[in-house]
C-alpha positions in Angstrom: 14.4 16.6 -35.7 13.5 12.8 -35.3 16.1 10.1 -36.6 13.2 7.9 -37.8 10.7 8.8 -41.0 8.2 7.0 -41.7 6.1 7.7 -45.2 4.9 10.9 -45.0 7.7 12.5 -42.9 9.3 11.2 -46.5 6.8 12.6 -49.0 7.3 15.7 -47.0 10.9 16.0 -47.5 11.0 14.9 -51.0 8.1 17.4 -51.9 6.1 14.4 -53.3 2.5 12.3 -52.3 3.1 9.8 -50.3 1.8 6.9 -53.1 4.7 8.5 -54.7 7.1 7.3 -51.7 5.3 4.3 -51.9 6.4 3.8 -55.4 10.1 4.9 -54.8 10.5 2.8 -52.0 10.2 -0.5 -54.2 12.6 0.5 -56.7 16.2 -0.9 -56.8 18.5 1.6 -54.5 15.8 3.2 -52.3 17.2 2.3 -48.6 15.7 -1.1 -46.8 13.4 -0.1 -44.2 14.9 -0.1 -40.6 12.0 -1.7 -39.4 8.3 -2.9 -40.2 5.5 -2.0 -37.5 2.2 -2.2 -37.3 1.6 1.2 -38.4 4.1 0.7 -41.4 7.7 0.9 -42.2 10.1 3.6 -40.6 13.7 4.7 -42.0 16.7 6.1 -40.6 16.1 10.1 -41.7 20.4 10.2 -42.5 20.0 6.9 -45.1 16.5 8.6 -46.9 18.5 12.1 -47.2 22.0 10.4 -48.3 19.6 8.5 -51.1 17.8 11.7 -52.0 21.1 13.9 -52.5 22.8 11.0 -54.7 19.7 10.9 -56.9 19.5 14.8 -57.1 16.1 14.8 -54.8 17.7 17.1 -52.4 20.7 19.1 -52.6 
């Protein structure tokens, strides 16, 4: 399992589109991207799946 998600690794594990991400990801708590590239912004997996379990995403 890779430490870094990007979008749709995202949208996959929160069973949504990835617009949907998209939209999450400018709302006040989603996680700060760890860092912007050229082919778009990545996450640490561990801070996506902490946010998802404390808003009942995941379990």
């Amino acid at each position: 399992m890779h430490h870094l998600v990007g979008i749709r690794e995202i949208a996959s594990l929160l069973a949504v589109s990835p617009q949907r991400v998209h939209q999450l990801s400018i709302t006040a708590g989603f996680p700060a991207p760890t860092a912007e590239l050229a082919s778009g912004r990545i996450w640490h997996r561990e801070e996506i799946e902490g946010w998802a379990r404390e808003v009942g995403r995941i379990e």
